[in-house]
Each structure stands twice: as C-alpha cells, then as structure tokens.
C-alpha positions in Angstrom: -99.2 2.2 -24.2 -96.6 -0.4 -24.3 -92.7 0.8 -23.0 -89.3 -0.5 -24.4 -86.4 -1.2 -22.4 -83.7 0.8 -24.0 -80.4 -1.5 -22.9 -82.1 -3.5 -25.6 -80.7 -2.1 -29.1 -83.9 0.5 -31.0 -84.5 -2.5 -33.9 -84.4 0.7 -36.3 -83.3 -1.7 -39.2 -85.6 -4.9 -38.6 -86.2 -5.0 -42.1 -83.3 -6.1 -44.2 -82.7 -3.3 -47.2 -83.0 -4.3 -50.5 -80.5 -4.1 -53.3 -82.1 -0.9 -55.1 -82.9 0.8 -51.5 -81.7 2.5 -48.4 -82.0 1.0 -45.2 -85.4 1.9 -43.4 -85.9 5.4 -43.0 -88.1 6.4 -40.5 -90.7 9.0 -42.2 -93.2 9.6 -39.1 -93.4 8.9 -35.4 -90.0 8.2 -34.2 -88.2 8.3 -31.0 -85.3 10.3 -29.9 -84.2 9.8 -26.2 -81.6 11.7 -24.8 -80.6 11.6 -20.9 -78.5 14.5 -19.5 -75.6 13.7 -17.6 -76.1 14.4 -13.7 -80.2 14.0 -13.8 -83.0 12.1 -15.1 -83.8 14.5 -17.1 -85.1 12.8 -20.6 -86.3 14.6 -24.3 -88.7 12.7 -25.7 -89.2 13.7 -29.8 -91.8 12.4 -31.5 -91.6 13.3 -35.1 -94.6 12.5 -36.5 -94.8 14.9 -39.3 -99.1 15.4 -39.1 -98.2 16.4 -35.3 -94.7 18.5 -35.5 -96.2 19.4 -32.0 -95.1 16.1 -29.6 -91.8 17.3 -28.3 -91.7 17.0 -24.9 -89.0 17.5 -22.0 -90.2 15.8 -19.2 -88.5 15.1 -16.0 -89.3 11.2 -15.3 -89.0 9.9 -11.5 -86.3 6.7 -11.0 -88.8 4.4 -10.6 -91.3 2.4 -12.4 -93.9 4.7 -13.8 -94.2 4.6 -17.4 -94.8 8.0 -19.8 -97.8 7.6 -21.7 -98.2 9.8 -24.6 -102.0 10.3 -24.8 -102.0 12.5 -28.4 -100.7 9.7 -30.7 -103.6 9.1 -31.6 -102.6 8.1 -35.1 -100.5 5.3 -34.0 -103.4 2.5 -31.9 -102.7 0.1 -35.2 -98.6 0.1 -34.2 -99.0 0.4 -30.7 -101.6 -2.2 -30.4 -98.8 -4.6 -32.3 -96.2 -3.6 -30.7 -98.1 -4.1 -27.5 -97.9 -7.5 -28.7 -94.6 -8.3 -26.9 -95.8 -7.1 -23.6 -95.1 -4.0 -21.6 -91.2 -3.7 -20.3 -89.9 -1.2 -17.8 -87.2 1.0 -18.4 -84.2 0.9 -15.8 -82.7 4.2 -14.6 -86.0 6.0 -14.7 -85.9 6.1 -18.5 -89.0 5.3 -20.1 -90.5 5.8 -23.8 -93.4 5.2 -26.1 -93.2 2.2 -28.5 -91.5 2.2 -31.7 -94.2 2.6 -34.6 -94.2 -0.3 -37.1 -91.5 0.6 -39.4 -93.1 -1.2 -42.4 -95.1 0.6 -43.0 -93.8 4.0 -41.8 -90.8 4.9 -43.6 -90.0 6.9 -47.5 -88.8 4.2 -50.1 -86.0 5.9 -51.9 -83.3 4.3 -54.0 -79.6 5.4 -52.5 -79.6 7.7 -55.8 -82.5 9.5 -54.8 -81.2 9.9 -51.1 -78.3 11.4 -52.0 -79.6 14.2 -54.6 -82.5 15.3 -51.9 -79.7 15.5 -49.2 -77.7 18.0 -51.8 -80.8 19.6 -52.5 -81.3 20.3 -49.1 -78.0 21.6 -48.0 -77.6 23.5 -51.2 -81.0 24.9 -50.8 -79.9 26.5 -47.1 -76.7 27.4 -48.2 -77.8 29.4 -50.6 -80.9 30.7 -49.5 -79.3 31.6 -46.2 -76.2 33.4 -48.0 -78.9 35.6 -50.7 -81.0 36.6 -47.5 -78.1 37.6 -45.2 -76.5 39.6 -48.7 -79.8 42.1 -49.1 -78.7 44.4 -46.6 -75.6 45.5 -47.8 -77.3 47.0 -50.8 -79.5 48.9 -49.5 -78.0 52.4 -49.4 -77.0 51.6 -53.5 -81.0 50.4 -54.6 -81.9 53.7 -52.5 -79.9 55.7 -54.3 -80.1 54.6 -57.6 -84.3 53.9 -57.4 -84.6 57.4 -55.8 -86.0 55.6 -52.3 -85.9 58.5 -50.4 -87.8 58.5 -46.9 -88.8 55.3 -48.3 -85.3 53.5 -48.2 -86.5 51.0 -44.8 -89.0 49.2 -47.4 -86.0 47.2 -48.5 -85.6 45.2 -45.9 -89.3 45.7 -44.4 -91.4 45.1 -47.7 -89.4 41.3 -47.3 -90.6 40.5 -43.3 -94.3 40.3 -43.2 -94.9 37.2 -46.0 -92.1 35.8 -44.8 -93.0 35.8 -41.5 -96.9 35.5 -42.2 -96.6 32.1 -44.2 -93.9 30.2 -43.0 -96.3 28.8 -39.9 -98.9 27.4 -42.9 -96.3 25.4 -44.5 -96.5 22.0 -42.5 -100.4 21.9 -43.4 -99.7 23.5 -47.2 -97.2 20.7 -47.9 -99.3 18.2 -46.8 -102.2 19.5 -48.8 -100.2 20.1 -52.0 -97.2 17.3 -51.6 -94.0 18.5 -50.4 -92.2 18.4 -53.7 -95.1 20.1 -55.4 -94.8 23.0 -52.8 -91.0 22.8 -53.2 -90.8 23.3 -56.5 -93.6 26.2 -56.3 -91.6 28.1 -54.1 -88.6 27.8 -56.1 -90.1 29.4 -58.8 -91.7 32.3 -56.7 -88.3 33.0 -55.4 -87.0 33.4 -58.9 -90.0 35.3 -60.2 -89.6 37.9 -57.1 -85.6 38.2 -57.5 -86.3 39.0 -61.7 -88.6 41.4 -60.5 -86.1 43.4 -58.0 -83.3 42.8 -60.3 -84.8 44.6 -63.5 -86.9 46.9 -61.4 -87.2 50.4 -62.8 -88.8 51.8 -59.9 -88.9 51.7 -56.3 -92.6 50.0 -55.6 -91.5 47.5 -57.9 -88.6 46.6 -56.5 -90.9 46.8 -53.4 -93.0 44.1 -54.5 -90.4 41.8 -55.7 -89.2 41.8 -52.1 -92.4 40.7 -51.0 -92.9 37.8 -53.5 -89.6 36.7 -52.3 -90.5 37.1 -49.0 -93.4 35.0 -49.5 -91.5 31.8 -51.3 -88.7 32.3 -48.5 -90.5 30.3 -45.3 -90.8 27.4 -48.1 -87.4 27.9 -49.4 -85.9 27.7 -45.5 -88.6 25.3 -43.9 -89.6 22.6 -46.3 -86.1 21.5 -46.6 -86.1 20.7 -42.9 -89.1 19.0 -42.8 -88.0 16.9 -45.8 -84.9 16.5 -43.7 -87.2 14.7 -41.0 -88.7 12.6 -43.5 -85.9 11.0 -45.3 -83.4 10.1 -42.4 -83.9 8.2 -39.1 -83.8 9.2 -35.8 -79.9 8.0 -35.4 -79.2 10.1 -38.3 -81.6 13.2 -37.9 -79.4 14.9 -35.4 -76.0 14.7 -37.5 -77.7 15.6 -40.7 -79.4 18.5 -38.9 -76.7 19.9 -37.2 -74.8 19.9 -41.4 -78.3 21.6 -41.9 -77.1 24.5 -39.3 -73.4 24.5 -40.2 -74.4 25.2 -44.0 -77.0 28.1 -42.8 -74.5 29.9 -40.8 -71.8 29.6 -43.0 -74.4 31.2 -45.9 -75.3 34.1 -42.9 -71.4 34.9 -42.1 -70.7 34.9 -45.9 -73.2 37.0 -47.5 -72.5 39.8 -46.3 -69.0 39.6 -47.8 -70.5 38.3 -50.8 -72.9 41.4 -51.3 -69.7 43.8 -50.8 -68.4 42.3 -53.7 -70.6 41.8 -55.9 -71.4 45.8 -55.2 -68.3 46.8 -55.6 -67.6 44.5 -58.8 -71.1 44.4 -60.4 -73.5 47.0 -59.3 -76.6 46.1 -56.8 -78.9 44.0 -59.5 -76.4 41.4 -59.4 -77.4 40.2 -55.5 -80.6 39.6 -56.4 -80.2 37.6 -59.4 -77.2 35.9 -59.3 -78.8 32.8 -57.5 -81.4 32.3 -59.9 -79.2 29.6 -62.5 -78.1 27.6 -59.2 -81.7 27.5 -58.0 -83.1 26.5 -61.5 -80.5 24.2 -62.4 -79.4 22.8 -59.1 -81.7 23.1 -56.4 -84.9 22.6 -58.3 -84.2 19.4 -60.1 -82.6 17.9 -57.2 -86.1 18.3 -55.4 -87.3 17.1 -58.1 -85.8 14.1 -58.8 -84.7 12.8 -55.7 -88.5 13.1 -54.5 -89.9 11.8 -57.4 -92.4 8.4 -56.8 -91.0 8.2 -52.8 -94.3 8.6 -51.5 -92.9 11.3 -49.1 -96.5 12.4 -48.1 -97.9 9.0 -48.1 -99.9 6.8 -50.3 -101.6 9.3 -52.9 -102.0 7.3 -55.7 -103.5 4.6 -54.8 -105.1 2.2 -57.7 -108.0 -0.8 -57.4 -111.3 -1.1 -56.1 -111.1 0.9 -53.0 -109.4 3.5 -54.2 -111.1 6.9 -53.9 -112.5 8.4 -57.3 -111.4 11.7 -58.5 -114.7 13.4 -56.7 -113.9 12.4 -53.3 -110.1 12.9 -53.5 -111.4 16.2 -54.9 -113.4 17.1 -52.0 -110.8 15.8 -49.7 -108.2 18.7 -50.9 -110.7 21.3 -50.9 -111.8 20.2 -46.9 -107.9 20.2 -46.2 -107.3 23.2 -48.2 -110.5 25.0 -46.3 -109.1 24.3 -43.1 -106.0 26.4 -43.2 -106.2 29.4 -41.1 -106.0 32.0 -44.2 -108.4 34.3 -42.5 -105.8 34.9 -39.7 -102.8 34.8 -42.4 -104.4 37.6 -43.5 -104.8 39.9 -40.9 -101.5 39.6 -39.4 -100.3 40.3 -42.9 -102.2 43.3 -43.3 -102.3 44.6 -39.6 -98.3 44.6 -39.8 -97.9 46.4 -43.0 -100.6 49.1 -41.6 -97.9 49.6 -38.6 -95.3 49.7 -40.9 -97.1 52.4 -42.7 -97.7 54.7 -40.2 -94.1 54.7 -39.4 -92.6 54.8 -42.5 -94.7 56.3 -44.7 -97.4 58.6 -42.9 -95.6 60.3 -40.0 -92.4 61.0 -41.5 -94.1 62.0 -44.7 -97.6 64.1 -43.8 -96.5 63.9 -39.6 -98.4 62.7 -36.9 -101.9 64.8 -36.9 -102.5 63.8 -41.0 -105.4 62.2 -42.0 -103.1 59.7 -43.7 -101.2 58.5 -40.3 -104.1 58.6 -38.2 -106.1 56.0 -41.3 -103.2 53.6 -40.9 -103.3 53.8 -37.3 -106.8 53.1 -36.7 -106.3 50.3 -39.2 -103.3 48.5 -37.5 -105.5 48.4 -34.6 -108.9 46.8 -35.8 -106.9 44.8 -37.5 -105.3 43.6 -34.5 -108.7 43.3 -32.6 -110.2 41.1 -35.5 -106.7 39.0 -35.4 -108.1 38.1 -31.7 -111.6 37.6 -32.7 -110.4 35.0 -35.4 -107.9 33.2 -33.7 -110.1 32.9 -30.4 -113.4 32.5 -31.7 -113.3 31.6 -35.7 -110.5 29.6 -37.1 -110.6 25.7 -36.4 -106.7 25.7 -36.4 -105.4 28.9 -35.5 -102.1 30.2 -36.3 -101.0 29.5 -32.1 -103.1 27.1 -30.7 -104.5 28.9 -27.3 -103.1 26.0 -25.0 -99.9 27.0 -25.8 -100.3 30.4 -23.4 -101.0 28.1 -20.2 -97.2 27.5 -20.3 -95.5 30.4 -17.9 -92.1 29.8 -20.2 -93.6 29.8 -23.3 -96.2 33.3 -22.9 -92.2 34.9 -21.7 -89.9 33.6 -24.2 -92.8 34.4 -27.2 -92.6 38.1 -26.0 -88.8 38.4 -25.6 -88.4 35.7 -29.2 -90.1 39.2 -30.9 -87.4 41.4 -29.5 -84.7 39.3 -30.3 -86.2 38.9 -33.8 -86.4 42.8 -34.5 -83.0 43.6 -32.6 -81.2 40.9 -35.3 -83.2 42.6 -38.0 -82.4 46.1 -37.0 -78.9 45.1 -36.6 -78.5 43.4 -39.8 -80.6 46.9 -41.3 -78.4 50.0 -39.5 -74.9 48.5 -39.1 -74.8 48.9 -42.8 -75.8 52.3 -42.8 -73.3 52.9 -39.7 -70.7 51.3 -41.7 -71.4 53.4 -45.2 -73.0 57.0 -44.0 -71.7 57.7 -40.7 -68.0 56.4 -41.0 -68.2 56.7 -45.4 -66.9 52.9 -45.6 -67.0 51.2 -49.0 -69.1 48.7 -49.4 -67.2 45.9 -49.2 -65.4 47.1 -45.9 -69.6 47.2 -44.5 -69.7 43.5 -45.5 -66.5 42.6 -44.1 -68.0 44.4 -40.4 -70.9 42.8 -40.7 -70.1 39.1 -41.0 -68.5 39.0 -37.7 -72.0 39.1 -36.0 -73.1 35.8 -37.7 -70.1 34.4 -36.7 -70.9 35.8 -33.0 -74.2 34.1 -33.6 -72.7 30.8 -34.7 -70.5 30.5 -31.8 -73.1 31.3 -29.0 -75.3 28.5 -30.5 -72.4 26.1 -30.1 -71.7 27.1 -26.5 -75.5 27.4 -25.7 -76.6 24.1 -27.2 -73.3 22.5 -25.7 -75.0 23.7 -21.9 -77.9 23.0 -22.4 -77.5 19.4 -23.4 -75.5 18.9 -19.9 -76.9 20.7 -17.4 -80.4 21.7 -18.9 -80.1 25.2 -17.8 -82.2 26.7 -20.3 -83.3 29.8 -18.2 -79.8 30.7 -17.2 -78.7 30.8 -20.9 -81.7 33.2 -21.7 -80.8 35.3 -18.9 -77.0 35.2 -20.5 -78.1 35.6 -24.0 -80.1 38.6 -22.9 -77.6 40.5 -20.7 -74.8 39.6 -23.5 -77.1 41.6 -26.1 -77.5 44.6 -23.7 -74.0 45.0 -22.9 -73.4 44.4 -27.0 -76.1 46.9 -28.2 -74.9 49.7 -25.3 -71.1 49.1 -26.3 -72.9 49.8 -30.3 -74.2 52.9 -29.2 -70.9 54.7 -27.9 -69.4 53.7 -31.1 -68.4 57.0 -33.1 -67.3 57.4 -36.9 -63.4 57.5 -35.7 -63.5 53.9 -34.0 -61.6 51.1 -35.2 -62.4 48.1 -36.9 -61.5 46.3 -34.3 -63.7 47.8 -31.6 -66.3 47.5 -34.3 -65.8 43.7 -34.7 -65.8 43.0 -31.0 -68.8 44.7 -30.3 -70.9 43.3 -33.3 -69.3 39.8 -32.4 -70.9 39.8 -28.2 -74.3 41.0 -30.2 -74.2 37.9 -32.0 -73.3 35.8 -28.8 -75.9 37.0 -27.1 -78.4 36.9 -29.7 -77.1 33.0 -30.8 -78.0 32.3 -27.1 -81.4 33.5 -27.0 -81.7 31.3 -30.2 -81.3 28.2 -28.3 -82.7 29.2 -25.6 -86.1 30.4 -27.8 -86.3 26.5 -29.5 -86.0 25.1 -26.1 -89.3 26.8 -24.6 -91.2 27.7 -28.1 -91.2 24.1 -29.4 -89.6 21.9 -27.3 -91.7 22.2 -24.3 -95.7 22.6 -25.4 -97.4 19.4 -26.7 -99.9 21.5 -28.6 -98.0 23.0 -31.5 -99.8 21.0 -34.2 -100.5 22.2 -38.0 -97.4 24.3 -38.4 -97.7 25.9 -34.6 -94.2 24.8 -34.0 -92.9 27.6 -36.5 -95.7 30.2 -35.9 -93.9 31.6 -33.0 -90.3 32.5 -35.1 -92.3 33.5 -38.6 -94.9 35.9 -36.3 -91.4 37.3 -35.4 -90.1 37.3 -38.1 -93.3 39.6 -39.7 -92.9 42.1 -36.7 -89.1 42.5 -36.8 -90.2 44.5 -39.9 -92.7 46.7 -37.4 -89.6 47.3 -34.9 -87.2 48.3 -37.7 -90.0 50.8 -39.1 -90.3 52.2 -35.4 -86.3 52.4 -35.5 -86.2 53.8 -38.9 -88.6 56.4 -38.0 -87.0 57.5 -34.8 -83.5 57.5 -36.4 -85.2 60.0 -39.1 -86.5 62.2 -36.3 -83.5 62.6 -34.2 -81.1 62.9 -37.7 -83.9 66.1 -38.8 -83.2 67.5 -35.0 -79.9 67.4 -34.5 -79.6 69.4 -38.3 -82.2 71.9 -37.6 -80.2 72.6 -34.5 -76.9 72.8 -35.9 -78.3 75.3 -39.0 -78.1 77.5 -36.1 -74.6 77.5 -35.3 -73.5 80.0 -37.6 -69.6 78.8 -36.7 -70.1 75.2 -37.6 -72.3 76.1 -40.8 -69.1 78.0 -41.9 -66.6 75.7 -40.9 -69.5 72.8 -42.8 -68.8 75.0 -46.1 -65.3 74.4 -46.2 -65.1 71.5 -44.9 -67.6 68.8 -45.2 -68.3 65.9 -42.5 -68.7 63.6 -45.2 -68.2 64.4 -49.1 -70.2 65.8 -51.4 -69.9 62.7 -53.4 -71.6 60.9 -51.0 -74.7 63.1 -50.1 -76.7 61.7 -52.7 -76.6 58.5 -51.3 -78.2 60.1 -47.6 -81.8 58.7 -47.3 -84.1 61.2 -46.6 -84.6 63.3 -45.0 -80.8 63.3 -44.2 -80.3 64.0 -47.5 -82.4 67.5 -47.6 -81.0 68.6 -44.4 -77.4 68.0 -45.3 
C-alpha cells in the first residue's frame, strides 16, 4: 500500500467547498498520526466507521520500512489511485497508509446542518450525562415513597444490564437502521421509560421504566460520538471530541447537585422527567434536521437502472439485521439479571438453601455456559471477537475495566446512602458530597491523558490509577458519621483520581491496541461492564444487608444500649421510615 510523506501538508481540503457546503469532511477512513515526544512511537487511527476496530499503536523502527495495514480491505479503489503517485517514504521513522479519496468519502452538509448536529450532540451528552449521574441521589426517597424495601438496589441495578447489554450492537444497528433513524428511536425510548418511572405507582413499574431507559441510554451516549466521527475531519475530531468529554463531565459533576435540588424543591418524580421537553424539543429535532438528506450512512437511495428494487434492498436489511449477535445479547442480559436475583432478591428474602435462590443460581450459571457456547461456536460476529484475548494487555485490563466499572457504580450507589442514613444528611448536602468525585474523575483524565501522550506510559498510569482507588476506597471505609465534609470530599475526590486514571488507561489497551474490534467490539468491553457493575452492586447490596442484620441482632442483646437506644435514638424517628430493609425492621 502506497505511504505519504508527512512534511508534505495531508491535502484534507483538495476539493474547493462550495457556496451552500462545509469544507470536506472526512466521513470514513481517515488518518490521525501522532508522534510522542522522546520516541518513535506513532498512533495510527483509522476511522473507518464499518471497521471502528483499526486503531493501532505501533512502534515503527527509524528507517525505511513502510506499515501496511492489511484489513482495509474496503479501500483497494482509493488506494489503488492514490497508488497512482508512487510510493514515498516517510522521514523520521514515521510512516502511514494513504489518504482515501475524499470525493467520494465525506458527509455533504450545508454549514446550517453542521452546526445544529454539533448542538445536538453536545446537548445530547450534556444532558444525558447530567440525568444519569442525578438517579442516585433519589434513591433512598423512590424507596421510601414506592415501599422498596429489600428491594431498594433495583434502582440503580434494574438500569445496568440493557444498558450495558446493547450499547456494543449499536455500530452494526445504526448502520442497519441509519443513524438518525436509530437516533431518533432512542430518543423516544428514553422519554417513554422516564414517563414510566415518573408516574409510577409501584415499585416494578418504576423498575421497568429504569430498564427501558437503560436500554435507549447506550444510543443516547454512543451514537452521538459516532456521528461525531462522521461529520468532522481528522484535524477537527480531536478538539470536537475532547468538547465532547468536557460537556460529559461537566453533566457527571452537576447532577448530583442537580438531583439534591430538585429533591429538596420538587419531590423525586421531577429527576426523571424534567429532561423530557429539552430532549423532545431540542435534542430530537436537531438530529433530525441537521442529519436530514446528508447521506451519513452512505448512498441509500439510490434511483436509475441499477438501482436495487425494493426486494433486494429488502433482503439486504433482513441479512444485515440477521447478522447481529442477538442470541448472545440475550444471554448476557438474562445471565446478569439471574445473578442479580440471587443476590437481591432470593437470599436476602427466602436465604441461601431456598428453592428460589438455588433456581436463580443454577440459572446464572447455564446461562453463562451457553454465553460461551454462542460466542465460541454460534454467532458469526460475536459480541468480543476471540482474537482480541491473544493480546496479554487486553485479557488484564478487561478483567480489572469490570472492577473499575462496579467500584464507580457502587460508589455512585452507597455514598448516597452514607451521606443520607448513616450521617442523616439532607439531600442536597448528599449531592453536594458526591459531585466532588466526578470532579476527581475529570481531573485524573486530564493528568492521565496529558502522560500518556508524552511518555506513553500506559501501564504505569494503570498501576497509579489502581493504587490511588485503594488508598481512596480504604480512607472510605474508616470514615464514621461524625467526619467532616472536608475529609469526606478529599477522600471521594482521590477515588475519582484514581478511577479517571484507570479510564484512560482502560481506552488505551481495550480499543486502542487490538485490530480486531469490528461491529461494535470496540464498545463491548465498557457496555459488558457496564451490565456487571449492576452484578457487583447486588453482591455489595447484599453483603451490606447481612452485616447491618448482624450487627442489630447483636446489639438487641445489650440490654444497656437498648435502653440508652429508647431515649435516645442514633438517628430519628423521623427518619426510620426511610431505612431500606431490613435495616428498617431491625431498627
């Protein structure tokens, strides 16, 4: 494959813009080359959105050898012409592949149009990021008022597993169904799931409303990325992506603020359906409109002779449709909720010898075994393609990604209830404690990112990431109901650190380095993490439960401290109702 020398300028603009468009956008295969100070180290990203898999680090030897990118299949027509020009050498031991023909390659969309997608898109983190991040501050109020009881963890955990389950289908979805299409479908699924929560009148309801939103929430956080990709070039897909992050961790350090509030001011309903006129009036049309005839998953209507009748594009979907891996969507779905059963519904419920617990066990684990046999043996495109395991760094970080996943979901679950049981905080004082973790997670991004561009040491910064969360989470657990805010802050701030190291750390070896993530594999890794964080705050949940019933069976015994409870209370009457059980009974 022909090379480019890069002191020559990347013609990204060859092609004059016309009056009623932007200037060339690249929409596919493109190029971003970046070489780290102090080595020859060299990131090669090839954005071609059928292949969201060819992101490569390589380290390239100062000499002559060129880096031939064997999978790019799709692109012989562009490299064959741009092959045209002969093959020149890069200097400095910086090579690349060709740039595709642009003419062919790029979204047409009217300045207009540009604009109203990129509002869309930051409007559409912003705000999803800000709802998500606000749900856990209410969940001691909908367990209260909906009569949760031992129940109270399906709040947060009912939300996980389609959220998690989904999101790696979404590249292939969006390119079966049209990105706007599956935009403006989850848009709507979002709303119908926040209606449902807001007016529930019972506690499964409210249950499944979580889950719809849930499952429109990979779409609501992903697509707008990957329409990111396709409507800016490579010069500007770094800038815009990094306003993509800013506007996501502003919504994460703000929501929980925003959820004290609206508590406080409102009543619970009103966090999940205050959104709802921004995201129908807003959000929605701007996908809408600013995507409207741009082509943005290629040439679908095309018209003449040899255009395809409606029976053969017909056939086409279902083939594309047929090949999505919905058999293994399925039973992770299912195989997590069975674990998330057992520990938040059988044992604490009917114990560990029921009939009940033991059904969901044994369930949770031949539904793992027929996850294997599917993804190893059935599915033509399975969730994590198996050449993905052959890299050492990627089999680790995939382990530790579902730690870090459960530990920022368990965070984000008990500090609240730290915050509004244990030290009887109001609810807007919780929200104001909380926040400073995002922030914590915002700045160890920064720092991480900021390393890891320079030096490229990706394993050191997992290594700090990890230790920082240790030394975070054991600081957490000395914490007592008398310490101060300030102690608080501090310690929830280093959990963030460490955990917004780990993120960077987690993209680096999850995405960046195997070739094989195609058909959504790039995101498989987070979203199956994202569906077992709700498995590790059920084991959590169920384990807090069991150590809360201990400790009050043991102090009924002290006939002193049940006296001295009778006069005066730990925490006030007022507030026992609000206990999830079985804290509740026992106090």
């Amino acid at each position: 494959m022909a090379s480019m020398n890069l002191q020559e300028p990347m013609n990204l603009a060859s092609a004059a813009p016309t009056s009623d468009a932007r200037p060339p956008r690249l929409s596919s295969s493109s190029l971003f080359i970046h070489k780290f100070h102090g080595n020859s180290t060299v990131s090669v990203l090839d954005m071609d959105l059928r292949k969201l898999n060819q992101v490569h680090t390589t380290k390239i030897p100062p000499d002559d050898e060129h880096y031939e990118d064997d999978n790019d299949n799709d692109n012989d027509t562009a490299a064959t012409a741009a092959s045209d020009n002969g093959d020149k050498k890069m200097e400095d031991g910086i090579v690349a592949t060709p740039m595709p023909n642009l003419s062919g390659r790029r979204v047409q969309m009217k300045d207009i149009q540009w604009f109203i997608t990129m509002f869309g898109i930051l409007a559409a983190n912003l705000l999803f990021s800000l709802a998500s991040s606000a749900v856990p501050i209410s969940n001691q109020s909908v367990s209260k008022d909906l009569s949760a009881g031992a129940q109270f963890v399906w709040v947060t955990v009912a939300f996980l597993p389609p959220a998690g389950a989904l999101q790696p289908l979404l590249p292939t979805l969006a390119n079966v169904l049209g990105t706007r299409n599956l935009s403006m479908f989850s848009g709507v699924l979002w709303i119908a799931g926040s209606l449902l929560s807001a007016t529930a009148t019972s506690f499964p309801m409210f249950c499944v409303g979580r889950g719809l939103t849930g499952a429109a929430f990979g779409g609501c956080i992903l697509l707008p990325y990957l329409i990111l990709i396709k409507i800016t070039s490579v010069e500007e897909r770094a800038q815009y992506t990094a306003y993509l992050t800013t506007f996501t961790n502003i919504g994460n350090f703000l929501g929980p603020i925003v959820g004290g509030v609206m508590i406080e001011k409102i009543g619970w309903r009103a966090i999940y359906s205050w959104y709802i006129p921004p995201i129908l009036f807003m959000i929605m049309p701007a996908f809408f409109l600013g995507l409207r005839n741009t082509l943005i998953d290629g040439d679908t209507t095309t018209t003449g002779p040899s255009a395809p009748s409606t029976s053969q594009r017909f056939k086409a979907f279902v083939y594309k449709f047929s090949e999505i891996d919905w058999l293994g969507t399925v039973c992770v779905t299912a195989m997590v909720i069975c674990v998330q059963m057992v520990f938040s519904y059988g044992a604490p419920i009917y114990g560990w010898g029921s009939w009940v617990t033991v059904a969901f066990l044994g369930g949770s684990i031949s539904l793992f075994l027929l996850l294997v046999l599917v993804e190893l043996n059935v599915s033509k495109k399975p969730i994590i393609p198996k050449q993905v395991f052959s890299y050492r760094n990627y089999n680790m970080v995939f382990i530790y990604l579902h730690g870090m996943r459960g530990s920022l979901a368990g965070s984000f679950f008990f500090l609240p209830i730290f915050m509004q049981i244990i030290r009887n905080n109001a609810v807007l004082l919780s929200g104001l404690l909380v926040a400073p973790m995002a922030l914590g997670v915002i700045i160890g991004s920064l720092i991480a990112s900021a390393i890891s561009k320079r030096h490229n040491r990706n394993q050191l910064l997992l290594i700090i990431g990890s230790a920082l969360s240790c030394i975070g989470f054991g600081c957490f657990s000395t914490l007592e109901a008398s310490s101060s805010d300030a102690s608080i802050s501090l310690v929830v701030v280093v959990i963030g650190v460490g955990l917004g190291f780990s993120t960077m750390t987690n993209f680096v070896f999850t995405i960046v380095t195997p070739r094989e993530l195609t058909h959504g594999g790039t995101s498989a890794a987070a979203g199956l993490a994202t569906a077992f964080g709700g498995v590790f705050v059920s084991v959590l949940s169920s384990a807090t439960n069991s150590m809360a019933q201990s400790g009050f069976n043991a102090l009924r015994g002290d006939s002193m401290y049940m006296s001295d409870l009778a006069t005066r209370p730990v925490i006030s009457y007022a507030s026992i109702s609000d206990l999830p059980q079985p804290l509740r009974d026992q106090a």
